[in-house]
Steps between C-alpha positions, in 0.01 A plus 500: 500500500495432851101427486588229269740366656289476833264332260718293372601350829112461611456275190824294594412454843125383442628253180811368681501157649468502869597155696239475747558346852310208541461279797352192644325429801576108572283348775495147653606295756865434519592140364908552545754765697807442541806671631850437300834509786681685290643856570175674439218229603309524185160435600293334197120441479237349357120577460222273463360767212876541398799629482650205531915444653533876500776704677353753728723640714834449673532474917851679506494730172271724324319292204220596211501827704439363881697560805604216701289574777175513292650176395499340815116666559392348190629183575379450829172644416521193167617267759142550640291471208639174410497369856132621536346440149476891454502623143741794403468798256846625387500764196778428282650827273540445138343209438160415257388229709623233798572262271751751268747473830781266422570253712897495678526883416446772652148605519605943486311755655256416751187687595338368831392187680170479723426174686113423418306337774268271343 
């Protein structure tokens, strides 16, 4: 009994639907960035490749998962990409493509960000 049973729960694990993790990697140069003076200072971007009026992070609160003072880094180092013409990487969690990121919302979980030199 207890052989089928381990059995049993083999077959239901390999059958079962599993949600699978996807994410994006969004690269471009950065068309908009903005800061909102609100409570948090939102900070919202746009990519040349997309997303496109996304909510990233949050200057004075933790947002989609990132501290303020990675906030701060990432805007700075943003700040410089669009002052310089650099393109920007940033891996977006749980998304199917740059374009699936709603604009005005909150773009969730993100991965990393790497400043390409051209």
């Amino acid at each position: 009994m207890k052989a089928l049973c381990v059995a049993f729960g083999l077959i239901i694990a390999l059958v079962a639907p599993h949600r699978a993790l996807a994410f994006v990697d969004c690269e471009g140069t950065v068309n908009t960035l903005s800061m909102q003076m609100d409570t948090l200072g939102l900070v919202t971007l746009s990519l040349s490749g997309g997303p496109t009026y996304t909510y990233l992070c949050a200057v004075d609160g933790t947002v989609n998962g990132v501290s303020p003072t990675v906030c701060r880094t990432m805007y700075a180092t943003l700040v410089t990409a669009k002052t310089t013409g650099k393109r920007v990487l940033i891996r977006f969690n749980d998304h199917a493509s740059c374009s699936a990121i709603a604009s005005w919302t909150l773009a969730g979980a993100l991965g990393w960000t790497i400043v390409l030199t051209d």
